[in-house]
N, C-alpha and C positions, 0 to 999 in steps of 0.2 A: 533425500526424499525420492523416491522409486514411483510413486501414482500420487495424486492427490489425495487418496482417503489416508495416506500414510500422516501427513500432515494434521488429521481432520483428528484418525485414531492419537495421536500426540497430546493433542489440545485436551481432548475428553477425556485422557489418564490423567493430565494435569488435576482436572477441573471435578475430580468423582467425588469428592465429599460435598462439592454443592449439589450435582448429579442427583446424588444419596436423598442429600436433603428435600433437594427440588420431588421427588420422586415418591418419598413417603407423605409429605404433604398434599400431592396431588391426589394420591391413591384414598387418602383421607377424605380428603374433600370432594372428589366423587362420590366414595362410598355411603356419606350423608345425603349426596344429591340423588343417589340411586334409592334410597331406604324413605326419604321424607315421602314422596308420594305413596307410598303403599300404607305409611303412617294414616295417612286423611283421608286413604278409601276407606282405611278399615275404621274409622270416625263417623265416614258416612252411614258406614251397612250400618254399624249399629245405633248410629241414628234412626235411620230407616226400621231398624227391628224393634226399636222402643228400648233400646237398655243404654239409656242418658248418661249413667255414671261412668262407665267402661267410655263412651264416647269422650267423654270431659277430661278422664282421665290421656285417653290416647290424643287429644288432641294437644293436653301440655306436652307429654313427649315429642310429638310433632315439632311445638313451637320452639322447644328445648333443641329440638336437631337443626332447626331454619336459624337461632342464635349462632349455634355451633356453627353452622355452615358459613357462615358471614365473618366470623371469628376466623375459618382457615382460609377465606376468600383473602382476607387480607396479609396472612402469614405466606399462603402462595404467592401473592406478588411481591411480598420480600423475597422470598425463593427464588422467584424468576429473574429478579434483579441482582442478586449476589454470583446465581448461575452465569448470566448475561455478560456480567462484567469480569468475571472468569473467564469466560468463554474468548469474549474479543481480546482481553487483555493480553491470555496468550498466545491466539491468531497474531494481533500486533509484536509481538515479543518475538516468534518463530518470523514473519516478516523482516521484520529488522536486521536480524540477525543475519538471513540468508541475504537480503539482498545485499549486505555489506559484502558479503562472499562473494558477491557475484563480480564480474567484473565489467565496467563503464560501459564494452560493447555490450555487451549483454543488455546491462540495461537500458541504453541506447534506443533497442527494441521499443520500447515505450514512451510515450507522449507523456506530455506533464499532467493531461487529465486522465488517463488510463492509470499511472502509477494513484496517483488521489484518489480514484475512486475505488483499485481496489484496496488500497491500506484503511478506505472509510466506509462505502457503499457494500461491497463485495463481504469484509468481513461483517458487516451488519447484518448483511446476508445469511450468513452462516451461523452466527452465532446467535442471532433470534429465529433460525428454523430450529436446531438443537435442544436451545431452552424451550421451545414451545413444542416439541417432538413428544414427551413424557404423556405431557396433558390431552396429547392428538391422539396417540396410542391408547389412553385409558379409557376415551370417546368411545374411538372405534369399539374395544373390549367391550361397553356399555352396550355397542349395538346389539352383540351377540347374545350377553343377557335376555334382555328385549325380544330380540326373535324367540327365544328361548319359550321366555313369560309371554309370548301370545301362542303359541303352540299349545301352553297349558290348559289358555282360555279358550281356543276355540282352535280346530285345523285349518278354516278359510282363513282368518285372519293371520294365520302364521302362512301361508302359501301366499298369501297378498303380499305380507311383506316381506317375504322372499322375492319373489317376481319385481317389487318393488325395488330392490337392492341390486336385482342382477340389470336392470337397466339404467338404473342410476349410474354403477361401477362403468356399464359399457357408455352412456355420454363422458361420463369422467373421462376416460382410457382414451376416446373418440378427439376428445375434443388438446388433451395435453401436448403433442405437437406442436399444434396453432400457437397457443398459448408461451412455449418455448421459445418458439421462432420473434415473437411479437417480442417478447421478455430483451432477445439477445439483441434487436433492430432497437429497442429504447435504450440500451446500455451502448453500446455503439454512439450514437447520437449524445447521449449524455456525457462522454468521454470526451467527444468533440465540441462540443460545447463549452466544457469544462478549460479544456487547452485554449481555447480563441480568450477566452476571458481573460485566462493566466497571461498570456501573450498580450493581452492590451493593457495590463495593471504593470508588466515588467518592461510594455515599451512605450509609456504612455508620454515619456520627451521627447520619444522621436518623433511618436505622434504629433504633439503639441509644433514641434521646430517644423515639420514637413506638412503641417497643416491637413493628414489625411483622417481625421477624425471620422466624417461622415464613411467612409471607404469601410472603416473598423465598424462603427457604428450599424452599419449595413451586415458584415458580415456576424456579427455578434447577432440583433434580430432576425438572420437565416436563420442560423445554429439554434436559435433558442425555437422559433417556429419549428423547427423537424424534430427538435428535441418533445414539445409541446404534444404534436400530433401523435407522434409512435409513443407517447407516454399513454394518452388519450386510447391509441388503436388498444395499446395491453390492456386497460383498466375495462374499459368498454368488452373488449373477448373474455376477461376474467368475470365481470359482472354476469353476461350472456349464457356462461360459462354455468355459474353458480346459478341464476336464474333459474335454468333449467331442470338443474337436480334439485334445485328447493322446490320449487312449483311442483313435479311430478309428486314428493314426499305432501304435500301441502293437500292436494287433488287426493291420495291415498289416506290422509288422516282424516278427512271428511268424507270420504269413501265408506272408512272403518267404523266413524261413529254414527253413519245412520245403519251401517250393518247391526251394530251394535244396540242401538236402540232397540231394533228388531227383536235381536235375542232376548234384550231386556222385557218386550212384550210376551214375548213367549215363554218367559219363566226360565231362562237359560245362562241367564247372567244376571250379576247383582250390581246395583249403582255406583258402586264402587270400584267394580273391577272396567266399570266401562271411562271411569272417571281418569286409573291408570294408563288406560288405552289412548286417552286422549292427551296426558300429560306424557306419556314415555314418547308421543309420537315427536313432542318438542325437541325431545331427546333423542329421539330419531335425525329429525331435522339438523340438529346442531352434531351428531355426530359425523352423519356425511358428509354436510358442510365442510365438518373436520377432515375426513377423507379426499374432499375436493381441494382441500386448503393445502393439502400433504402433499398429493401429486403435482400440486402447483409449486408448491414450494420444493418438491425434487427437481423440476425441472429448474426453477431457479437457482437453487443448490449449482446444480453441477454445471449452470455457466459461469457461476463466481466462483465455484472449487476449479474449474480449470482456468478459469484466469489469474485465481492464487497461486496455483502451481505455476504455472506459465513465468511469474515474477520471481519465485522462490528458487526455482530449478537451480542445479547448481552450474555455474556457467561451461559454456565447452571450450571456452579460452585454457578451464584450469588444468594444468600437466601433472602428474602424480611420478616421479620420478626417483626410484628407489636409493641411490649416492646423491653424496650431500654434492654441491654446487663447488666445484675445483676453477673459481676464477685463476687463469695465467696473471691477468692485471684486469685494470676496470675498463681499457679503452674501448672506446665505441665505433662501430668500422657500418657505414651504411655503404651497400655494393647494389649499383645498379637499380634503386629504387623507385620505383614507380611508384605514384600513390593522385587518387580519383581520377577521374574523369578521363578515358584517355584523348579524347579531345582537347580538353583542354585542364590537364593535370594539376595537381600542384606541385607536385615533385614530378620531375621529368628526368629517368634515367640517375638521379645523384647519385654519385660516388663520395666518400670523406671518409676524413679520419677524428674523430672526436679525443683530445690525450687525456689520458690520466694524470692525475698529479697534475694539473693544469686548469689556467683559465681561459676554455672557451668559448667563443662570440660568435655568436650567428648573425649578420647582418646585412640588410636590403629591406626594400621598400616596401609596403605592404601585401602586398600581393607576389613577393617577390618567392612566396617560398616556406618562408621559416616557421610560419605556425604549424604549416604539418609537416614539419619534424617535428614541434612539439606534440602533438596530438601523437605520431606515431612511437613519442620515445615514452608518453603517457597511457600507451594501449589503447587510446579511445579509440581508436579503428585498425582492424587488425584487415582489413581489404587495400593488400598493398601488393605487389610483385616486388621479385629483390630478395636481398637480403639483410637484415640488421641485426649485428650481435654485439656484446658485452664481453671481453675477454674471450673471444671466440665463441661464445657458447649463442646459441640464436634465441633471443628474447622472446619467441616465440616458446620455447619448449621451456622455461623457467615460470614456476609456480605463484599463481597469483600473487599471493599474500608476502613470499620472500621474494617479488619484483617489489613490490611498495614496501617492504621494509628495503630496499632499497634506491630507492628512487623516490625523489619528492620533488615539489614545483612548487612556486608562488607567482598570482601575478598580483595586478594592481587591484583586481575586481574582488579578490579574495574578502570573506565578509566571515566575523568574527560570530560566535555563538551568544546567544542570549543569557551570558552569565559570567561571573568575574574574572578579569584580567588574569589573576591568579589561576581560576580553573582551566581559562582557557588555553593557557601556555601549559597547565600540568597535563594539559591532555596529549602534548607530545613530551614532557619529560617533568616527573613528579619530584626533580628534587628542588626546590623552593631559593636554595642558596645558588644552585647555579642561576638558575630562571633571573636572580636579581643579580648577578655577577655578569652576565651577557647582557642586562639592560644597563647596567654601569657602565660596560665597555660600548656599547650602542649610541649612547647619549640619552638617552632617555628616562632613565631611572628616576632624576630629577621632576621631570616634567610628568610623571606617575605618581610621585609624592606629593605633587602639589595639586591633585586629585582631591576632593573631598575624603574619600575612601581610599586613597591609595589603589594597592593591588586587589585589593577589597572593589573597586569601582564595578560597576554591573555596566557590560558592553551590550548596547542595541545595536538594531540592524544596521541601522544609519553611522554609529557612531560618534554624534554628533559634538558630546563634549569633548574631542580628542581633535587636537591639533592634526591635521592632514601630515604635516612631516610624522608624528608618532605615530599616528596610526599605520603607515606606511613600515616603519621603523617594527612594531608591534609585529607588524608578516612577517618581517626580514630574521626577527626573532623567532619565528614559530620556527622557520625551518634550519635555525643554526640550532637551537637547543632539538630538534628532531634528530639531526646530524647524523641523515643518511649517507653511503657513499658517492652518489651522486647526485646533487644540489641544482635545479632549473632555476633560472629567472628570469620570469619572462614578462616583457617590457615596464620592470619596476623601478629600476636603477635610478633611469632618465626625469621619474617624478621628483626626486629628492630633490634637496637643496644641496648645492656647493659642497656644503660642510658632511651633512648627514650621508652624501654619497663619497667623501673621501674615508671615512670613515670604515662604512660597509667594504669597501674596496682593501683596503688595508688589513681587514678580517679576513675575507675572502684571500687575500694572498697568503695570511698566515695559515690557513685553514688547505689551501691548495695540494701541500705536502702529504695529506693522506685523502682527499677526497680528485672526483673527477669534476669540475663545473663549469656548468652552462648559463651563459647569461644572452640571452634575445634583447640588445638592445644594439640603437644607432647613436648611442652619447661617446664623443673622443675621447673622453674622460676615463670613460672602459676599454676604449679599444685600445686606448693606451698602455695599458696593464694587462690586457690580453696576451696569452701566451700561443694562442692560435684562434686565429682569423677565418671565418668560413664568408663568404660573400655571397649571396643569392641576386639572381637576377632571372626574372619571369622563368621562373619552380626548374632554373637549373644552376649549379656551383659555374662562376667564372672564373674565383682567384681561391686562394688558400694562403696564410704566411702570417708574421708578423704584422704590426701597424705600419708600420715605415715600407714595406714592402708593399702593402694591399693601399694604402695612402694616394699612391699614384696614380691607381686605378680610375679609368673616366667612369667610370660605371658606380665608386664609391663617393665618387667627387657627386655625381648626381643625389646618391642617398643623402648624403649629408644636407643637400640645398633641397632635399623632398619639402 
């Protein structure tokens, strides 16, 4: 995607046979709403002129067009809702898509309400200006008509409302700025508001354990107050907005019909053309509306198209690198690494050597270090000094998509998809026989069978009919059947029981022979089968070695009794 509209043009080639549709139905339905009133002037005059039958007859056609017209009134709104759901469906589809592309810093960039609002608010946005775009544009065209047909009737009344139109356009023009700026300060606030909420529904036990309820409470009614007001300040300058172009149109169609009267006394106009005068000016009124609705809705446009684009971008993490990837081996060499704060870092200068063909263990306290190596061996921040490479090659210049076919993690928080056992494991590896061969070998298969549904069981968020060991067992599953070359686990090990962890460990050793693995944890049980030992203490490496080696260690002896 090169600009936003490239994204917008995408959508709309999708979406052309509703388009189509949407398009000949409105032209239709205009075209009745433009014809019915000249139907029942010309009812009038000849009322007026004494020739009864002609009236009687033109006024069934009339009513024949007012049926008709209520008839496409309703076919439009199908229209607009097949268009509509086109429209977003694909916004969200192109969404999707890209942000999977993207890569974690990338989306990092974004608060949990900004992403929410644009995947919901922003394409609402866009996709009910588009669908309503057809029907705005055939308005406007109506104006012209109109100007047109009072030109015929009289030249004051057509220079009226010209003059009429070129003021209106300049309060419109005048005022869409404001109206921007007010649009972008509510979505702002609404974004933030959205986050603090989400942030108190995902930490609502620590709230509860630290008793800071009211603290949360407080700041949720700020957010919602500033949200409130700047909601308020837009609707208020769009009403004021609109106000005034109506009013000015309102002031000029009562302007017209006592001009109009006039002519009528003079013999210069007929009852029915003044009757026109007065119903096209509704038409008037509701066009420019439309033209104030447009510019309105351009400006809103294009702060939710660049904030689509803004999400969809394709990340600058990704390398485009013409030779395929010549790993020497898988080892992983961090040199000199720096990483946040340099005050107070988390990695502080590290040096290591990660093996291939091995089981390695990172280990220290919590703050000691270890999560960010995880975080940096996961790409989530790429704001580090140093260097880290994979076979020599520096992680940095290796392409998204073939670093995660690469590289996978699990930890303990990992939370399964709203949908069966079975799917959810085929979404890293479709063959159905291995899938049950790895929960055989796991321990688990057993206690999946004794599922109501078995593999068939539909997993919730929570989980809740699944034993804690299996469900645990269930991660350890995703990413042996994923079975990238380099395998994380990070602080999972140590939930297990006894059994279900001599087990994992036992896999992991047979598994070792072709893969590189990382396990973050403080249980002896792994470090005992660890093939290399990393030891962190406050974000720097103190030891390296085997168990028995690194055992000694005062610094390990402390982790252990953490």
């Amino acid at each position: 995607m090169k600009k936003p509209s490239d994204a917008t043009r995408q959508v709309l080639l999708k979406s052309k046979k509703y388009i189509l549709f949407r398009g000949v139905c409105s032209l239709i339905y205009r075209g009745i709403a433009m014809i019915t009133p000249i139907l029942f002037s010309e009812a009038v005059n000849f009322v007026t002129d004494g020739d009864y039958k002609k009236a009687i007859w033109i006024s069934i056609v009339a009513i024949l067009a007012v049926i008709t017209f209520r008839v496409f009134d309703v076919i439009c709104t199908f229209a607009w809702h097949k268009m509509y759901n086109s429209l977003f469906d694909n916004y969200t589809r192109i969404g999707v898509n890209k942000v999977f592309d993207n890569s974690m810093y990338s989306l990092s960039r974004f608060n949990v309400g900004e992403f929410l609002n644009i995947m919901s608010t922003d394409i609402n946005v866009m996709s009910d200006f588009y669908c309503n775009l057809i029907m705005r544009l055939i308005r406007i065209f109506e104006v012209l008509i109109i100007f047109v047909y009072f030109f015929m009737i009289d030249l004051y009344i057509g220079i009226a409302g010209i003059v009429m139109a070129i003021v209106s356009i300049s309060v419109i023009l005048l005022s869409s700025k404001k109206i921007e700026e007010l649009n972008k300060t509510k979505l702002v606030h609404y974004d933030n508001r959205n986050t603090i909420i989400n942030e108190f529904l995902l930490s609502i036990r620590e709230i509860k354990a630290f008793n800071i309820f009211n603290p949360m409470k407080k700041r949720i009614d700020e957010s919602t107050q500033e949200y409130s007001k700047s909601f308020l300040r837009q609707r208020v300058g769009e009403d004021i907005f609109k106000f005034s172009v109506v009013g000015l149109i309102e002031a000029c169609r009562w302007g017209m019909f006592i001009y109009g009267i006039y002519l009528i006394t003079v013999g210069k106009m007929e009852m029915g053309s003044l009757l026109i005068i007065y119903n096209y000016f509704t038409q008037l009124v509701d066009g420019f509306s439309e033209f104030a609705t447009i510019n309105i809705g351009i400006r809103q446009l294009k702060v939710s198209e660049n904030r689509f684009y803004q999400l969809i971008i394709y990340s600058h993490d990704k390398f485009i690198l013409e030779k395929k990837y010549k790993f020497r081996n898988l080892n992983i060499k961090f040199k000199n690494v720096l990483y946040g704060d340099r005050e107070k870092p988390k990695l502080k200068n590290v040096s290591f050597d990660i093996k291939n063909k091995a089981i390695n263990t990172i280990v220290g306290v919590s703050d000691s270090g270890k999560y960010g190596v995880v975080d940096l061996l996961l790409k989530l921040n790429k704001q580090h000094e140093g260097e880290i490479t994979i076979g020599g090659l520096n992680i940095a210049d290796i392409d998204f998509d073939y670093y995660y076919n690469l590289v996978s993690c699990i930890d303990i928080s990992d939370k399964f998809l709203n949908m069966s056992i079975k799917d959810n494991l085929n979404l890293v590896n479709d063959n159905f026989e291995h899938i049950v061969y790895i929960c055989k070998k796991l321990g688990i298969h057993d206690d999946i069978m004794q599922l109501k549904y078995g593999y068939d069981t539909i997993l919730n968020s929570n989980d809740d009919h699944l034993k804690p060991n299996t469900k645990i067992m269930l991660n350890i599953a995703r990413i042996i059947l994923k079975n990238t070359k380099i395998m994380i686990f990070d602080e999972i090990l140590s939930s297990l029981n006894n059994d279900n962890r001599r087990i994992v460990l036992e896999m992991l050793g047979d598994m070792k022979n072709d893969h590189t693995i990382i396990v973050i944890d403080n249980n002896e049980a792994v470090l005992e089968v660890s093939d290399n030992i990393i030891l962190l203490n406050e974000s720097e490496v103190v030891d390296t070695g085997l168990f028995d080696e690194i055992s000694s260690n005062k610094i390990y002896k402390n982790v252990i009794n953490e």
